[in-house]
Rosetta silent file (secondary structure, phi, psi, omega in degrees, C-alpha in Angstrom):
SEQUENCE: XXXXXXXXXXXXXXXXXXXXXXXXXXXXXXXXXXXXXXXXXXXXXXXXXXXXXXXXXXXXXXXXXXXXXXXXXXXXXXXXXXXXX
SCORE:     score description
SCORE:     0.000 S_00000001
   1 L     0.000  157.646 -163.727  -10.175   -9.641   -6.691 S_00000001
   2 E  -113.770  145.287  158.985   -6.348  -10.285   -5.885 S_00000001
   3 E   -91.187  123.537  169.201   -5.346  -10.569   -2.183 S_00000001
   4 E  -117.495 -177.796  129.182   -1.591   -8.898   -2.366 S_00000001
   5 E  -118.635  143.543  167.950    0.694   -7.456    0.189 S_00000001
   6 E  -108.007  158.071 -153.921    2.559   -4.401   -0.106 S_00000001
   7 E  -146.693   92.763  157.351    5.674   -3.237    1.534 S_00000001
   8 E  -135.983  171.935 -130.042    6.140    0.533    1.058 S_00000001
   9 E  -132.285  130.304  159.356    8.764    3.364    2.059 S_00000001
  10 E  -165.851  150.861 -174.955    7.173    6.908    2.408 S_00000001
  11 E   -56.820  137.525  176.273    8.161    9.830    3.934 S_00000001
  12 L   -43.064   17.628 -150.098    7.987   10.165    7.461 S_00000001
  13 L  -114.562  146.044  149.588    5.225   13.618    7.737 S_00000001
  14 L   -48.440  139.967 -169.318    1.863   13.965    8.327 S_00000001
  15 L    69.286   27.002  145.237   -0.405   13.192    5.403 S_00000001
  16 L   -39.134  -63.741 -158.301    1.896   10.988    3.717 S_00000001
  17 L   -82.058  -35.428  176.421   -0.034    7.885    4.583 S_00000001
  18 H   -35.201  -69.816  161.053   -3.302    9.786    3.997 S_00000001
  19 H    15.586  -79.233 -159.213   -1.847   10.134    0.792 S_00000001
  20 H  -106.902  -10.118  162.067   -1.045    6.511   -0.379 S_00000001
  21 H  -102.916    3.231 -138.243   -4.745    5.467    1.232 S_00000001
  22 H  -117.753  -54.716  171.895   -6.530    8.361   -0.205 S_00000001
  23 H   -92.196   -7.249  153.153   -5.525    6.727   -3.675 S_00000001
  24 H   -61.359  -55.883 -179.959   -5.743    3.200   -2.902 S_00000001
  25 H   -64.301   -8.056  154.408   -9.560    3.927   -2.163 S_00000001
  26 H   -54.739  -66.571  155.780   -9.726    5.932   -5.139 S_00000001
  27 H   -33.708  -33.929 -178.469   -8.877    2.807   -7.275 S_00000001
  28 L    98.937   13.348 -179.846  -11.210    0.708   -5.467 S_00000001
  29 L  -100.917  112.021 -174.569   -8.627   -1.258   -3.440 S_00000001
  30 E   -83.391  117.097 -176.856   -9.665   -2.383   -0.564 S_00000001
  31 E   -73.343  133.385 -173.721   -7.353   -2.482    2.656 S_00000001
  32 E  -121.682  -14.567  149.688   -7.584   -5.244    4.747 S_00000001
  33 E   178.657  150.680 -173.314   -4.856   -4.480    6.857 S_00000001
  34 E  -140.675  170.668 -158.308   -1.729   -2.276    7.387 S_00000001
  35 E  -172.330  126.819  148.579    1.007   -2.267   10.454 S_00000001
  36 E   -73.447  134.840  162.553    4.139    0.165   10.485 S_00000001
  37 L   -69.854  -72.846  157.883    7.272   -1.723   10.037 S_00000001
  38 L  -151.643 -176.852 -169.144    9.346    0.910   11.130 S_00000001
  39 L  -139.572  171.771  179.665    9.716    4.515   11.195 S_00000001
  40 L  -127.072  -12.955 -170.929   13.236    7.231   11.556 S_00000001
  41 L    77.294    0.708  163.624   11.267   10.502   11.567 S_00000001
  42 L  -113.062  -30.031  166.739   12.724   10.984    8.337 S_00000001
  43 E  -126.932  157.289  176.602   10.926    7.595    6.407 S_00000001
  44 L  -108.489 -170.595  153.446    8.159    5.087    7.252 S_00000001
  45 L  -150.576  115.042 -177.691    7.507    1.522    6.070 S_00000001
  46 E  -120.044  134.893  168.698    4.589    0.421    6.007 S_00000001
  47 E   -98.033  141.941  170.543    2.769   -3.163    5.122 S_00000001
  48 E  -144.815  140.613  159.061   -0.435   -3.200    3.718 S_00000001
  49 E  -119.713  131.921  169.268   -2.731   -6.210    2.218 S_00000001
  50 E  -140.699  164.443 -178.372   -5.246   -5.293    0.237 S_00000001
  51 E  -102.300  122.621  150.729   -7.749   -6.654   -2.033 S_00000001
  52 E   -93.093  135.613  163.990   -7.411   -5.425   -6.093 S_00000001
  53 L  -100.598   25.475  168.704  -10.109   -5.251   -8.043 S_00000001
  54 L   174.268  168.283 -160.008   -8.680   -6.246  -11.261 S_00000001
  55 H   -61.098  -47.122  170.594   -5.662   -6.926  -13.287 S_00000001
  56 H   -11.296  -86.918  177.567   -5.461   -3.136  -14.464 S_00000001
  57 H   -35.102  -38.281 -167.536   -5.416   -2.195  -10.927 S_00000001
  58 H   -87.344  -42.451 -121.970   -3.144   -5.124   -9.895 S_00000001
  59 H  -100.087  -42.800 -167.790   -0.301   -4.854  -12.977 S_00000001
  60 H   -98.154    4.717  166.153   -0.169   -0.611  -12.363 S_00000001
  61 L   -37.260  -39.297  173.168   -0.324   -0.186   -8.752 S_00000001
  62 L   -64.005  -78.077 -152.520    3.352    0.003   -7.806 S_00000001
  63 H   -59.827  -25.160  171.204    3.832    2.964  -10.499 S_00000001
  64 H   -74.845  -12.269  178.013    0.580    4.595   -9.331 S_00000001
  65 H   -83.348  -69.855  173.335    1.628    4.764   -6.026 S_00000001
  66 H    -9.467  -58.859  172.330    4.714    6.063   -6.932 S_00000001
  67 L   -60.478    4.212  163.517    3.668    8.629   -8.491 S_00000001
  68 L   -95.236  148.993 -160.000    3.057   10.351   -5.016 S_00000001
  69 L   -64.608  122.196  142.638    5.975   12.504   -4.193 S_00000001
  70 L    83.506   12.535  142.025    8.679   10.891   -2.164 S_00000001
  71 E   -75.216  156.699 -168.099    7.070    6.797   -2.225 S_00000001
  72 E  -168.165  119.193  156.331    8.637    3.687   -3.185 S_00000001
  73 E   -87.786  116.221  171.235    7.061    0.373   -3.633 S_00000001
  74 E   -92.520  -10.779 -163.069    9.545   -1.872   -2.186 S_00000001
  75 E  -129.843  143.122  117.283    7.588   -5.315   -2.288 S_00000001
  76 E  -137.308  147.580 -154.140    4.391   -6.557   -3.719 S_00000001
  77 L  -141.793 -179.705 -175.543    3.657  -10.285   -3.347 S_00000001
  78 L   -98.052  122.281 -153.699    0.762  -12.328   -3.337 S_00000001
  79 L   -87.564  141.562  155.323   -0.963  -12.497    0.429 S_00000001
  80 L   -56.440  164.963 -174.086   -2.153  -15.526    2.476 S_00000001
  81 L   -73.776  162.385  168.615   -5.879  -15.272    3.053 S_00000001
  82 L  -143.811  144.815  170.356   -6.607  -13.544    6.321 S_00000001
  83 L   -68.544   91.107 -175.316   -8.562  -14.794    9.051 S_00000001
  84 L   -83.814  107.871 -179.665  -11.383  -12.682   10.244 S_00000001
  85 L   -87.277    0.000    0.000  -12.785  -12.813   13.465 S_00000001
């Protein structure tokens, strides 16, 4: 499994974010943590690190996300480990 973070722009509405976690856990990508960056009431930003479970999963992720109406991966990078208490 890959630790990454993601940095993405989805519309500001209810069920958006359902959305974009409702198909990371479909995939099998586990979130390990997410924080709004900011929001306008018309877009969000959102961070998320998650654990992929496999290069598939890691290499198509941006365009599967995408592929929800009105998302944009703007970032994905490789994450520091995080510290669990």
């Amino acid at each position: 499994m890959s630790l990454r973070q993601l940095i993405v722009q989805l519309p500001d509405r209810p069920g958006s974010l359902g959305q974009v976690t409702t198909l990371l856990g479909r995939l099998g990508v586990d979130i390990r943590q997410m924080r709004v960056l900011s929001r306008d009431g018309q877009v969000a930003t959102d961070e998320f690190t998650v654990s992929v479970p496999g290069v598939v999963i890691d290499r198509s992720l941006p365009a599967l996300l995408e592929e929800i109406q009105g998302v944009r991966v703007l970032d994905v990078s490789i994450a520091a480990a995080i510290v669990e208490l």
